[in-house]
Every structure is written in structure tokens, then in C-alpha cells.
Jmol script that loads the backbone (N, CA, C; Angstrom):
load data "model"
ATOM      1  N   UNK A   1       0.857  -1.178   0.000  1.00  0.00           N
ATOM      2  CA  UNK A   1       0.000   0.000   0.000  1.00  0.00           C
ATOM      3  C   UNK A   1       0.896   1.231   0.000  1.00  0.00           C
ATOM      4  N   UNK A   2       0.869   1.982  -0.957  1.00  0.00           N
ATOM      5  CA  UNK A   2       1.840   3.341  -1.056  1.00  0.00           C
ATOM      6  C   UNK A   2       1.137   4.494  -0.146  1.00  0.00           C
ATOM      7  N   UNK A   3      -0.351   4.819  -0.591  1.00  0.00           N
ATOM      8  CA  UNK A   3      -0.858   5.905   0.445  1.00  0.00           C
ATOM      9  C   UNK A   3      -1.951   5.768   1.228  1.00  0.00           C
ATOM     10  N   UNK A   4      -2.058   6.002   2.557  1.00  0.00           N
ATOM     11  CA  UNK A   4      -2.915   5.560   3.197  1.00  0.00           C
ATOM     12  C   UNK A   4      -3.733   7.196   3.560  1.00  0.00           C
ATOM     13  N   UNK A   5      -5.088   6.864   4.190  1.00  0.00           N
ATOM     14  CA  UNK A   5      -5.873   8.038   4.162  1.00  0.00           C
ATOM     15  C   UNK A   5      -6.084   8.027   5.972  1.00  0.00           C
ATOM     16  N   UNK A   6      -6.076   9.221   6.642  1.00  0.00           N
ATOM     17  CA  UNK A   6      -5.848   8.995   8.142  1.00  0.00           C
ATOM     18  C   UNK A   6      -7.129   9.891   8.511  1.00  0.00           C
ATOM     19  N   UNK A   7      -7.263  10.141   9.773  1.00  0.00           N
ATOM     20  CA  UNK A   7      -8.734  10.197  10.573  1.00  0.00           C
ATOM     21  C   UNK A   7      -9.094  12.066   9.999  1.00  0.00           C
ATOM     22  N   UNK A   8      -8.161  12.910   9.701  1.00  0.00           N
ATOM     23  CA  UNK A   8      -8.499  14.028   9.128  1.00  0.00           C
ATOM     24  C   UNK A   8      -9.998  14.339   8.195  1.00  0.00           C
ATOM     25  N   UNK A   9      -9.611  13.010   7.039  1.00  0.00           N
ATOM     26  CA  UNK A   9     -10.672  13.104   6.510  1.00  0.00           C
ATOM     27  C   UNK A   9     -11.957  12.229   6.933  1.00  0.00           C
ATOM     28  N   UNK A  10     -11.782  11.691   8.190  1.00  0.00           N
ATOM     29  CA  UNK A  10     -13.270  11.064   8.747  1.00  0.00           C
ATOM     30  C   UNK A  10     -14.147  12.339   8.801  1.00  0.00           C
ATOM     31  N   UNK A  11     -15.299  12.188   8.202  1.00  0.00           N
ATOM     32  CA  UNK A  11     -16.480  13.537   8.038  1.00  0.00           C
ATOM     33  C   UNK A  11     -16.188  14.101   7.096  1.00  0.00           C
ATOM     34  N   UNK A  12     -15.434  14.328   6.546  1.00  0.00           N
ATOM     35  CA  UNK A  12     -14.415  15.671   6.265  1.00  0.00           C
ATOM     36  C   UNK A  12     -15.255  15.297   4.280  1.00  0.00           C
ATOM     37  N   UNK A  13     -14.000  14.271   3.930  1.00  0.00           N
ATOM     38  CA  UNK A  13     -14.448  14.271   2.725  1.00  0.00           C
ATOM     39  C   UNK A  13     -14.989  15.262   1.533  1.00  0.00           C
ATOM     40  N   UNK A  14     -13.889  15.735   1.476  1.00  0.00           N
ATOM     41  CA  UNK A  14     -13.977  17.256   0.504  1.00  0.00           C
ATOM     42  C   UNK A  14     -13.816  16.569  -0.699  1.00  0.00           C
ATOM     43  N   UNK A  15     -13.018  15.443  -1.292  1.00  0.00           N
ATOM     44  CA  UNK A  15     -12.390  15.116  -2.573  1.00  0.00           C
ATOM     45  C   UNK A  15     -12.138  16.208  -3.561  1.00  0.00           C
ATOM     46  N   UNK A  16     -11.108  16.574  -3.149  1.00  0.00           N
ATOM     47  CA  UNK A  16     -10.210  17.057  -4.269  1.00  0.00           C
ATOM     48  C   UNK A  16      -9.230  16.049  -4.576  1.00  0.00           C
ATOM     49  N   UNK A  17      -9.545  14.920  -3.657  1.00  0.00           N
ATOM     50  CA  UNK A  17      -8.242  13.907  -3.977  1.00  0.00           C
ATOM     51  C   UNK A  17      -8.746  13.292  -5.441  1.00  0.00           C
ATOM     52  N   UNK A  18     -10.110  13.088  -5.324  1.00  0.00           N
ATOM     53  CA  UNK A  18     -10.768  12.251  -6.206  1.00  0.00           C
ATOM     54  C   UNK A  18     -10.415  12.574  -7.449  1.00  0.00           C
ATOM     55  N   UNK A  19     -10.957  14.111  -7.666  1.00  0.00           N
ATOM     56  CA  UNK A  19     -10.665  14.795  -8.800  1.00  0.00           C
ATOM     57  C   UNK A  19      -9.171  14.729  -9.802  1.00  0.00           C
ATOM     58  N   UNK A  20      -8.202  14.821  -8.737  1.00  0.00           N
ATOM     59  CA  UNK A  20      -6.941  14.701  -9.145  1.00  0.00           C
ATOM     60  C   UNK A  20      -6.130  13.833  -9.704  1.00  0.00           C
ATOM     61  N   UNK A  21      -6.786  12.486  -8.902  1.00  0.00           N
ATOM     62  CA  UNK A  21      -6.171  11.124  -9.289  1.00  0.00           C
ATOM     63  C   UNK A  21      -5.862  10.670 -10.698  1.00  0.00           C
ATOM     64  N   UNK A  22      -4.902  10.793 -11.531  1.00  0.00           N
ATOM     65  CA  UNK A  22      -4.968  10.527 -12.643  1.00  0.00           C
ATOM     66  C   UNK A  22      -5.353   8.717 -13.038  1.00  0.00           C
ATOM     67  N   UNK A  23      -5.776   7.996 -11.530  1.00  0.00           N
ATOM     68  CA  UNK A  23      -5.575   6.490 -12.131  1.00  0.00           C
ATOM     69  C   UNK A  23      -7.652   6.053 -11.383  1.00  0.00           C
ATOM     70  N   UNK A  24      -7.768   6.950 -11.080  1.00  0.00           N
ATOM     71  CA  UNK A  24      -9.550   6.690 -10.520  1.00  0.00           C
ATOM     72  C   UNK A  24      -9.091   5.494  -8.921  1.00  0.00           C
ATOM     73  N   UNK A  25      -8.086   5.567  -8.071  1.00  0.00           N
ATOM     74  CA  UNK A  25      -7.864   4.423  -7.166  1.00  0.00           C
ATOM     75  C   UNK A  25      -8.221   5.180  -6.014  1.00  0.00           C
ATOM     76  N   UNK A  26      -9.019   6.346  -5.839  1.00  0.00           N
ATOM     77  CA  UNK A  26      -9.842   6.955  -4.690  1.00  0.00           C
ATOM     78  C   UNK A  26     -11.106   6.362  -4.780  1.00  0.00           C
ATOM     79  N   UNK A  27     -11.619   5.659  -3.729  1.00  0.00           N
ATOM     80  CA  UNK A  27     -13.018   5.374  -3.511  1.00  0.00           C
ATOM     81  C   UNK A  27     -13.800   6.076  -2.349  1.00  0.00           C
ATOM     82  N   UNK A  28     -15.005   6.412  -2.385  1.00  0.00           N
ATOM     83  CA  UNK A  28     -15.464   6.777  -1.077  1.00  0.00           C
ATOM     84  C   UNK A  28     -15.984   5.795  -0.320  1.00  0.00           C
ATOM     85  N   UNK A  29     -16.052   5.530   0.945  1.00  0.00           N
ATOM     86  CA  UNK A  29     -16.063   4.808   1.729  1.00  0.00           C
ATOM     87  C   UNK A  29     -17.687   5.335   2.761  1.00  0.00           C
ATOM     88  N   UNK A  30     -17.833   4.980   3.599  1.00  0.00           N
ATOM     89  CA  UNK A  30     -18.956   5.030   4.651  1.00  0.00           C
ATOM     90  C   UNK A  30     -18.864   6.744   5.381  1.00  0.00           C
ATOM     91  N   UNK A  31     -16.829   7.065   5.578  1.00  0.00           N
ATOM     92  CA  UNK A  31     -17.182   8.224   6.597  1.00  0.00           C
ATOM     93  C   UNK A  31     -16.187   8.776   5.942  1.00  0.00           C
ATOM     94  N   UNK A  32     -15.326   8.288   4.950  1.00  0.00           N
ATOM     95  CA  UNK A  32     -14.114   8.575   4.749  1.00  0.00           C
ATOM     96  C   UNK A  32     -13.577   8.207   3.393  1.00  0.00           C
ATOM     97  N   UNK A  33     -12.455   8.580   2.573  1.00  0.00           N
ATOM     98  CA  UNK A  33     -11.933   7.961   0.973  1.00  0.00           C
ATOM     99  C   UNK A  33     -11.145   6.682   1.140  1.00  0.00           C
ATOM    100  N   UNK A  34     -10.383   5.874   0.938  1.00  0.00           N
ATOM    101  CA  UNK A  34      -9.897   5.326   0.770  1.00  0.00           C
ATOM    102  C   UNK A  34      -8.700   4.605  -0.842  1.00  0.00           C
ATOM    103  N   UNK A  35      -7.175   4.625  -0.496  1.00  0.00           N
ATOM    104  CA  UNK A  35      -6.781   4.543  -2.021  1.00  0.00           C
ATOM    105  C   UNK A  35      -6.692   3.202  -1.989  1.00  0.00           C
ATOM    106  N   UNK A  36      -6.833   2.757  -3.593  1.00  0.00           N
ATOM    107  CA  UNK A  36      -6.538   1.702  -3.882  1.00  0.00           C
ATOM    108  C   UNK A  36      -5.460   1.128  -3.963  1.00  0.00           C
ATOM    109  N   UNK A  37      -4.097   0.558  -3.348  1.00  0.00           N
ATOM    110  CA  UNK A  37      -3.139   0.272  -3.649  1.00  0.00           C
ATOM    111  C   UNK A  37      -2.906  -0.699  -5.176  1.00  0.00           C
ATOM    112  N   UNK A  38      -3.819  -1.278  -5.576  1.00  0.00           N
ATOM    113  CA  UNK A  38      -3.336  -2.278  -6.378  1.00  0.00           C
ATOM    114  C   UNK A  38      -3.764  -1.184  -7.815  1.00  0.00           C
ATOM    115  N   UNK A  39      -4.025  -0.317  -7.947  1.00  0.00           N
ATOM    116  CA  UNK A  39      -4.169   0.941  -8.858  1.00  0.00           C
ATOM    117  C   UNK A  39      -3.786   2.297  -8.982  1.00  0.00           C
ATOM    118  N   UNK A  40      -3.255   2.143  -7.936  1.00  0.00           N
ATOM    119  CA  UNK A  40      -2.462   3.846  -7.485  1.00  0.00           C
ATOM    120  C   UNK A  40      -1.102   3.622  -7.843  1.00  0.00           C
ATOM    121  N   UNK A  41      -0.362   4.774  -8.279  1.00  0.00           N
ATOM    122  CA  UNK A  41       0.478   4.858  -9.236  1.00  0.00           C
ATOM    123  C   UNK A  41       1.569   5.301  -8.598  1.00  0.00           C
ATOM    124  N   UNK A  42       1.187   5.997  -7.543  1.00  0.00           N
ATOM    125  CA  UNK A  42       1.952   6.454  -6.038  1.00  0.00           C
ATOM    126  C   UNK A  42       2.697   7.779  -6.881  1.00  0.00           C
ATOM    127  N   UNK A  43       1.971   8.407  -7.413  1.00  0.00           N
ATOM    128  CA  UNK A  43       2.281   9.956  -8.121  1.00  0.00           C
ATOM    129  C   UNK A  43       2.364  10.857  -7.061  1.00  0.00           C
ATOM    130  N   UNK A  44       1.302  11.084  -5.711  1.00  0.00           N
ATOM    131  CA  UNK A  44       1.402  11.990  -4.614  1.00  0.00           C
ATOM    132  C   UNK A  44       0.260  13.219  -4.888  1.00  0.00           C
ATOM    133  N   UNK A  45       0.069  13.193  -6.484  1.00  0.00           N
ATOM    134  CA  UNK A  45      -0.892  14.148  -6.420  1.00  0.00           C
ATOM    135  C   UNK A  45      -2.561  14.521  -5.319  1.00  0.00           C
ATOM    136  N   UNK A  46      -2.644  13.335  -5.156  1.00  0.00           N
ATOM    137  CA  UNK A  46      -3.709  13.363  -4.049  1.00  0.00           C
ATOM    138  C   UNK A  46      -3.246  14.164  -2.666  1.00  0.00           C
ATOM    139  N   UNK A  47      -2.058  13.583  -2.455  1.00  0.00           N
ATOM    140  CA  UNK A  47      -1.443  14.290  -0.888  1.00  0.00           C
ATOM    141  C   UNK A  47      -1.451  15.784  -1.048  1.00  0.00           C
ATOM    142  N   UNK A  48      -1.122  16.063  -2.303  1.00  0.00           N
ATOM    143  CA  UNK A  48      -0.982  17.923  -2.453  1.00  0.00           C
ATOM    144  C   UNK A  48      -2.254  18.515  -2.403  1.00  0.00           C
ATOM    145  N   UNK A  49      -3.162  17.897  -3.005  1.00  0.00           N
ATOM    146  CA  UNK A  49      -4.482  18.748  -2.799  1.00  0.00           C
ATOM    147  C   UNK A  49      -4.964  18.539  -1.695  1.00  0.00           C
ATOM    148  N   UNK A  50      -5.144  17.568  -0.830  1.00  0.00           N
ATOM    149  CA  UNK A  50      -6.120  17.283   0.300  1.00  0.00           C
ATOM    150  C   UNK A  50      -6.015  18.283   1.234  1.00  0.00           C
ATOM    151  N   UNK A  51      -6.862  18.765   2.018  1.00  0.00           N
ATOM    152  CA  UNK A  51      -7.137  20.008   2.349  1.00  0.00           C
ATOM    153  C   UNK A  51      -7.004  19.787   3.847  1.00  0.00           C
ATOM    154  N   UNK A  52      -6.742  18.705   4.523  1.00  0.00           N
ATOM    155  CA  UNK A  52      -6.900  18.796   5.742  1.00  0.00           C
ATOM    156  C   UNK A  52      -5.319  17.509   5.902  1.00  0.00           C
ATOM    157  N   UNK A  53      -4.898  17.253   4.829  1.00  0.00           N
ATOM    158  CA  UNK A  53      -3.921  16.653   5.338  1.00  0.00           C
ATOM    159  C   UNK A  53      -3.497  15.341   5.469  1.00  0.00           C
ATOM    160  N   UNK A  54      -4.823  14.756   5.319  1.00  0.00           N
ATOM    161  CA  UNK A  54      -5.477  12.984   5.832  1.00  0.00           C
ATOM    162  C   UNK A  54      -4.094  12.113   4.884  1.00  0.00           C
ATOM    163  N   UNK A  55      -3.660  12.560   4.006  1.00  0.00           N
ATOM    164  CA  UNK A  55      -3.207  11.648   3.273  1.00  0.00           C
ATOM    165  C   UNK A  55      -1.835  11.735   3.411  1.00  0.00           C
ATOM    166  N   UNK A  56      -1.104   9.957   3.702  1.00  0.00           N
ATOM    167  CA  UNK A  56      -0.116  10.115   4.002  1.00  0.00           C
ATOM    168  C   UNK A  56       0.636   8.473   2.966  1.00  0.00           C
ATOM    169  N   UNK A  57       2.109   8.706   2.661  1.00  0.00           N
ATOM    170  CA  UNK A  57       2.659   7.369   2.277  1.00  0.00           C
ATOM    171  C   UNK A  57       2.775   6.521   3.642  1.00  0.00           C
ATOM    172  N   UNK A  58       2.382   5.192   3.686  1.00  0.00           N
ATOM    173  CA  UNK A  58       2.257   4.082   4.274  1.00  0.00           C
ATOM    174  C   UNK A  58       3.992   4.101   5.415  1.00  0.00           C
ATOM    175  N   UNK A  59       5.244   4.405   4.515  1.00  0.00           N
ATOM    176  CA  UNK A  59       6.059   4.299   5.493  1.00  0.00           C
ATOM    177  C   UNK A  59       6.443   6.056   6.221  1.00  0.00           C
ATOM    178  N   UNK A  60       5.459   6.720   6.050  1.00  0.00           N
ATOM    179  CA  UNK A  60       5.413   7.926   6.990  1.00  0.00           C
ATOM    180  C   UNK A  60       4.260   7.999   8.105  1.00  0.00           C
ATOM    181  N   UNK A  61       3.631   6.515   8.299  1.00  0.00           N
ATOM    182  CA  UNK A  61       2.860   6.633   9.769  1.00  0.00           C
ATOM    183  C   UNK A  61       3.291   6.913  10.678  1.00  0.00           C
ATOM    184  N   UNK A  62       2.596   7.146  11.830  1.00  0.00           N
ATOM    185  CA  UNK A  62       2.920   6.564  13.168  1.00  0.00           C
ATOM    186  C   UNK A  62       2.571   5.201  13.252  1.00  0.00           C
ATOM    187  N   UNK A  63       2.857   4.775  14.746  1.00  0.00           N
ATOM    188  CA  UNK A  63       2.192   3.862  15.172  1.00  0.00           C
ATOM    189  C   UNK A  63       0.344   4.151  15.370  1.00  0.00           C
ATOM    190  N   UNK A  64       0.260   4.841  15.776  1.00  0.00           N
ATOM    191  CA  UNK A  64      -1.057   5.065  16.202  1.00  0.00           C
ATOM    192  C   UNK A  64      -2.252   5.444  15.083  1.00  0.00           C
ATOM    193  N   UNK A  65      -1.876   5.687  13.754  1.00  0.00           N
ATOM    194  CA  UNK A  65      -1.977   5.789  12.223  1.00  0.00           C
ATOM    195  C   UNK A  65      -2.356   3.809  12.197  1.00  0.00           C
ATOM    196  N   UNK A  66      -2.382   3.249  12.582  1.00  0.00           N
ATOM    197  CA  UNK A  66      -2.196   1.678  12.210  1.00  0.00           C
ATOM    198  C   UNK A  66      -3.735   1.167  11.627  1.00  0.00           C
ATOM    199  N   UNK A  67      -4.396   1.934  12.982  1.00  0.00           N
ATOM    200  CA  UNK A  67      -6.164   1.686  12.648  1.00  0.00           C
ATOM    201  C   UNK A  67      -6.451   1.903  11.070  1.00  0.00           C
ATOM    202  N   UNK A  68      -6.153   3.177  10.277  1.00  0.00           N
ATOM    203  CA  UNK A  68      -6.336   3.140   9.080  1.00  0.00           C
ATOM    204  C   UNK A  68      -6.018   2.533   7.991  1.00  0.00           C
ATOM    205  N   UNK A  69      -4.539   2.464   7.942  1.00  0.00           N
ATOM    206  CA  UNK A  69      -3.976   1.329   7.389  1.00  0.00           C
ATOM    207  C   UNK A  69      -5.125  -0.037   7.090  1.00  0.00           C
ATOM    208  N   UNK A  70      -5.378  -0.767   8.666  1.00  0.00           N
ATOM    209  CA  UNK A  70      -5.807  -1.682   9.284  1.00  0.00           C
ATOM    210  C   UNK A  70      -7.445  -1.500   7.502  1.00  0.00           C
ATOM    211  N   UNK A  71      -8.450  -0.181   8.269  1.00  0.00           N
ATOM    212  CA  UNK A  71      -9.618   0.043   7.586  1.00  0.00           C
ATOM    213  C   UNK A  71      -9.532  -0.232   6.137  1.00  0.00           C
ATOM    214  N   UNK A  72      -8.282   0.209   5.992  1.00  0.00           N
ATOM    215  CA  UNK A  72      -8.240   0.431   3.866  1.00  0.00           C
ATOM    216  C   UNK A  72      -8.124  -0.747   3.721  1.00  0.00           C
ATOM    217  N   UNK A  73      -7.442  -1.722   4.405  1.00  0.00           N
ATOM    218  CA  UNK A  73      -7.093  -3.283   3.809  1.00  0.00           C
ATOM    219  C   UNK A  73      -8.716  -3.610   3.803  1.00  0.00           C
ATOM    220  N   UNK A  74      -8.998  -3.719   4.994  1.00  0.00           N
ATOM    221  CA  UNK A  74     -10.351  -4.128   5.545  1.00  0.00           C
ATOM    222  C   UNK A  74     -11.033  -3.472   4.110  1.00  0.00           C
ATOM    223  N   UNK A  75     -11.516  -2.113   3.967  1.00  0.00           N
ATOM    224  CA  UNK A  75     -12.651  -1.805   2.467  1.00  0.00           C
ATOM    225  C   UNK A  75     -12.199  -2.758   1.664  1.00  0.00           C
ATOM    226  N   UNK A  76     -10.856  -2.782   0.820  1.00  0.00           N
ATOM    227  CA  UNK A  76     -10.727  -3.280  -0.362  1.00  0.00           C
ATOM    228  C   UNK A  76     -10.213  -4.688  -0.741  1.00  0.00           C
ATOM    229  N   UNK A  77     -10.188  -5.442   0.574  1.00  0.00           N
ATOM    230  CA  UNK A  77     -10.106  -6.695   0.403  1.00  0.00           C
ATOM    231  C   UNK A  77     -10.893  -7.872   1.173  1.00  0.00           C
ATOM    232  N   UNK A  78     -11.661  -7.370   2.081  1.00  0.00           N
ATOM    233  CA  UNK A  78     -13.136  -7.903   2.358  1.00  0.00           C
ATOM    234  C   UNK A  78     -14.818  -7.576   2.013  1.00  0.00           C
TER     235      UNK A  78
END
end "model"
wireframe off; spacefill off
backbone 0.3
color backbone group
């Protein structure tokens, strides 16, 4: 997974990420976006627009970042 989406955009959900994505691997989710790793191109353009920040590459978490990680697997592979 190259970018993961963190609790910023829980509610939030402005998508400008959506718009930007040149590969369509933003989905919306229940409270929140989620990227597709197996379609994301790991360009970054999503991280520059997002407006609150939510979006981060997978080896720039924290620990405490894990829950999301955890959610995106959870949307796109159950």
C-alpha cells in the first residue's frame, strides 16, 4: 500500500483527492476515501491537494496511524 488516508478526513471528505487522481484508485467509503493500492500509481498528487492533510505514504505513519492502514485493507479486500 503506497498511500494511506488517516482520521483528518473522517467527516471531512472534501475530494479534491478524487478529482486529481490521474488512475480513478480513490473510492469513497462510509465516513471517509480510501486509495486503492493495487491501482495507485503512487504519483502523490492526491497528498498535495487534500485540504486537511489525511493523506499520508504508508512508510510515513505513526504507530497510532495503524487503525487506518488496518480500515483500507479491511474496504478493499473484504
Amino acid at each position: 500500500m503506497a498511500f494511506v488516508v488517516l482520521s483528518p478526513c473522517i467527516g471531512e471528505k472534501a475530494g479534491e483527492c478524487v478529482d486529481v487522481c490521474p488512475v480513478d484508485c480513490i473510492e469513497e467509503g462510509e465516513d471517509q476515501y480510501f486509495i486503492n493500492p493495487d491501482i495507485c500509481i503512487d504519483c502523490g498528487a492526491c497528498q498535495g491537494v487534500c485540504p486537511v492533510d489525511a493523506i499520508v505514504e504508508e512508510y510515513e505513519m505513526n504507530e497510532s496511524d495503524a487503525p487506518y492502514l488496518k480500515k483500507a485493507e479491511t474496504f478493499f479486500w473484504y
